[in-house]
C-alpha positions in Angstrom: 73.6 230.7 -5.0 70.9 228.8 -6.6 67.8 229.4 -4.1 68.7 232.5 -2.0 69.5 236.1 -2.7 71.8 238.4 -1.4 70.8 242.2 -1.1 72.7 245.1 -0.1 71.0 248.3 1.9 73.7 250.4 3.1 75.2 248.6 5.9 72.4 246.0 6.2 72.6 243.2 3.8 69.3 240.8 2.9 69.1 237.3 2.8 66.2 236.3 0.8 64.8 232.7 1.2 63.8 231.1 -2.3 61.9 228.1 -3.6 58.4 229.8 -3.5 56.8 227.3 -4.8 58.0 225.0 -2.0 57.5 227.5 0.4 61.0 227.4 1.2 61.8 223.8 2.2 65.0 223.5 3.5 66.7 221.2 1.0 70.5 220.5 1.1 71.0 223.3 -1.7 69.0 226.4 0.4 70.9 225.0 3.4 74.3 225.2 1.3 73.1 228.3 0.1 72.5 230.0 3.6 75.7 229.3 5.1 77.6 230.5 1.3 74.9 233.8 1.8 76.6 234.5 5.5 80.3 233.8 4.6 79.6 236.5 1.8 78.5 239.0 4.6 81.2 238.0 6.9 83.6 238.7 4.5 82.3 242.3 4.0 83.2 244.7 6.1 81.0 247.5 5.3 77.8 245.1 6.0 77.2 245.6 10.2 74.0 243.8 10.0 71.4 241.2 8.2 68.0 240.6 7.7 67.0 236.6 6.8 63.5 236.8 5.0 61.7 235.1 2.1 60.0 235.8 -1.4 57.7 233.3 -0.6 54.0 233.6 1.1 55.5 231.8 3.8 58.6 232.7 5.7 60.1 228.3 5.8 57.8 225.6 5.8 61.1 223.4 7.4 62.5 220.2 6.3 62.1 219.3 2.6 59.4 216.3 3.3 60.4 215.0 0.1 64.0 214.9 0.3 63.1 212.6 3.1 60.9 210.5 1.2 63.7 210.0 -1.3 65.9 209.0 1.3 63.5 206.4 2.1 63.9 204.8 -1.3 67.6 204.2 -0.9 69.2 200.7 0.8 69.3 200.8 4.5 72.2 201.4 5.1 72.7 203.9 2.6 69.4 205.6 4.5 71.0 206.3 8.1 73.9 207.7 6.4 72.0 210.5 4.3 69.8 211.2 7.1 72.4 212.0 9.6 73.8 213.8 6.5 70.8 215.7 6.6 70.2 216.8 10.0 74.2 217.3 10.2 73.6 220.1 7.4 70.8 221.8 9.5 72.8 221.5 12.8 75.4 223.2 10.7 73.3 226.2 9.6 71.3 226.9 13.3 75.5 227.3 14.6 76.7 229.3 12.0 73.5 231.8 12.8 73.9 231.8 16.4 78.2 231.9 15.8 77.7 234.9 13.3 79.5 237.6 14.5 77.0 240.0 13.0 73.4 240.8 14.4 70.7 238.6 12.6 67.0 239.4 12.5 64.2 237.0 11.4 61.6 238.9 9.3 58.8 236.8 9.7 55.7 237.3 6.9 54.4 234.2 6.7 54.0 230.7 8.6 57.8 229.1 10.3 57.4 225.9 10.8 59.2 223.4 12.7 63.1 223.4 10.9 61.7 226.8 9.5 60.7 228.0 13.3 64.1 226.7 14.3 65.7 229.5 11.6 64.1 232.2 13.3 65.1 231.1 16.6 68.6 230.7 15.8 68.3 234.4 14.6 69.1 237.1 17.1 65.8 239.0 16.8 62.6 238.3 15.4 59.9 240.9 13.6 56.7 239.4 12.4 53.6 240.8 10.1 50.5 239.8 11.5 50.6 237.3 9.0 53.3 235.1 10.3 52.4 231.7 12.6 55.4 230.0 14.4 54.7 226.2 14.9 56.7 222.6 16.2 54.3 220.0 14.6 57.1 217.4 14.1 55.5 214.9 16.1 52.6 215.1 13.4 54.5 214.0 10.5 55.8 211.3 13.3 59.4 213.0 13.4 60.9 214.5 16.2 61.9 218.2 16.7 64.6 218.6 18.9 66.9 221.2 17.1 63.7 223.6 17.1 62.7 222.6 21.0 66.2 223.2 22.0 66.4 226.7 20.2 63.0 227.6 22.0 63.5 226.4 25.5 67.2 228.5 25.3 64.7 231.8 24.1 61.8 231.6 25.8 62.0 228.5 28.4 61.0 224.8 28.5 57.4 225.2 29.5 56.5 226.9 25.9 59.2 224.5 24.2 56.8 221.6 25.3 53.8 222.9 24.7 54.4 223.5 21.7 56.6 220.1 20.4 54.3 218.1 21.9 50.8 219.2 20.5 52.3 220.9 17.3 49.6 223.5 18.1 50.9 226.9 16.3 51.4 230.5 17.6 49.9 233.3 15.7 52.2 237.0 16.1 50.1 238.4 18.7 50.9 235.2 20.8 54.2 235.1 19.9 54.1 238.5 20.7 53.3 237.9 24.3 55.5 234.8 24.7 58.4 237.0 24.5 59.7 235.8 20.4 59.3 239.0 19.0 61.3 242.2 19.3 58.5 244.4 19.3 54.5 244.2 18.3 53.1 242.5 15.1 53.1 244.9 12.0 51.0 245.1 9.4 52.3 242.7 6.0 53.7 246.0 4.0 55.3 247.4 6.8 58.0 244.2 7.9 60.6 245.1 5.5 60.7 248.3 7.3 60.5 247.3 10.1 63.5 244.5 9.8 65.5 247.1 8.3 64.8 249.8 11.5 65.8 247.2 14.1 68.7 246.0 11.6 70.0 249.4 11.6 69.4 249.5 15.6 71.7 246.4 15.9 74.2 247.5 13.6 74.8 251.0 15.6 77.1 249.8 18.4 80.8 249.2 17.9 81.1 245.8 16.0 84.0 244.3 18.8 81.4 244.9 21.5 78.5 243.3 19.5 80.2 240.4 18.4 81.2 239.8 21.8 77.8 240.4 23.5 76.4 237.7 20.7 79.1 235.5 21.8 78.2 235.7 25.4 74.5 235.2 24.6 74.5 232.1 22.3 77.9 230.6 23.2 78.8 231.2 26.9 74.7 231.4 28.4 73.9 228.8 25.5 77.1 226.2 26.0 75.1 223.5 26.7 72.2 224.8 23.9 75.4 224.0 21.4 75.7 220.5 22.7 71.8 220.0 22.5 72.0 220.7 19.0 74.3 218.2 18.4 72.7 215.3 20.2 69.0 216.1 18.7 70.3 216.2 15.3 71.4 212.9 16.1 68.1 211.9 17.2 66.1 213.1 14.7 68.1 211.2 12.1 67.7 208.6 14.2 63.4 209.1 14.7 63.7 209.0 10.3 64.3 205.3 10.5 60.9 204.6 11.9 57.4 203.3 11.1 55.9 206.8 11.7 58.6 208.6 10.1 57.7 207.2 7.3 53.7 207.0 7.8 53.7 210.6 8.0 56.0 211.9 5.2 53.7 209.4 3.3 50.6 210.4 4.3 51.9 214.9 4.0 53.1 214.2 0.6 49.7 212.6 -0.4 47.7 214.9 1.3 46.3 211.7 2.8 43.9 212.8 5.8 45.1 210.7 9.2 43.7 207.9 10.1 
């Protein structure tokens, strides 16, 4: 795996978010990468639970705006194709988190945004150092969110979901906190590793039958028709890629242009 790492702790195993420098942009390799990382961990028996992190300063920073702009530069036919490509993969990797028959938790150190957000979201718990920010600003780059909107109206309801994909406006941990995201308190930055690991270990302690069939019940049977909506927004958002602000604001984030 060329931009994730796999660790092993006993019976907790580590997924470890690369590209640093990118602050983890979700590019087709990571993505590739992710679902390889879990297939590894599926396949091991010994491993009951897993932590999702990143090296990085921040936890994802979501889609790879640059991918996007390359897929601008292609015919327009060719374009569509790649971008439902694209969101196809990321549709793909949200399912396989919430399908995973083991417990997942987000250890959040760092900013989540949008596609990142999304990652935690489609995690079964979340832990967050008081460092970590979870934000929806799709509309700002004039993209639309709907994998990430779907994943937070099935967690924490529709009135948060809008609030936040409409005005982009970010949560810090302590409101996170209080929306209901996180599994317990904000920690301090050196203590989240920890922290992941304790409620990894939590999650790992009941039989693994019962726990993969409670995780089915929660993000299959409650969430059937979250499933579908990840479908149809993938769909969409390819679809929001072919427009004017699409690529306005890819243009004007990879320029560091200030908005007119």
């Amino acid at each position: 795996m060329q931009h994730l790492e796999l660790k092993t702790d006993g019976t907790v195993a580590w997924l470890v978010l690369g590209r640093p420098d990118k602050h983890a942009a979700l590019n087709p390799r990571l993505l590739q990468d992710i679902r390889e990382g879990l297939s590894e961990v599926h396949q091991d028996t010994q491993l009951r639970a897993v932590v999702l992190c990143s090296e990085g300063a921040s936890f994802c920073s979501g889609v790879d705006l640059s991918v996007l702009q390359q897929i601008r530069s292609l015919d327009e036919q060719e374009q569509l194709q790649q971008w439902f490509e694209y969101w196809r993969q990321l549709a793909e990797v949200y399912e396989a988190l919430l399908r995973f028959p083991k417990p997942i938790i987000a250890a959040v150190d760092g900013s989540a945004i949008g596609a990142g957000f999304a990652l935690t979201l489609a995690c079964d718990l979340i832990v967050a150092s008081e460092h970590a920010s979870f934000s929806a600003g799709a509309v700002r780059r004039g993209l639309v969110g709907g994998m990430t909107a779907a994943l937070l109206s099935f967690r924490v309801g529709t009135s948060l979901a809008a609030r936040m994909s409409l005005t982009g406006s970010p949560l810090s941990a302590p409101e996170a906190d209080r929306a209901g995201l996180l599994c317990q308190p904000p920690v301090r930055p050196g203590q989240i590793n920890e922290v992941a690991a304790f409620w990894a270990n939590e999650a790992a302690n009941g039989y693994p039958q019962a726990t993969q069939a409670t995780k089915r019940l929660i993000n299959e049977s409650i969430g059937e028709t979250m499933l579908t909506q990840l479908a149809a927004a993938a769909a969409d958002c390819a679809t929001a890629c072919t427009t004017e602000s699409a690529g306005e604001g890819i243009e004007t984030f990879l320029t560091k242009n200030p908005k007119n």
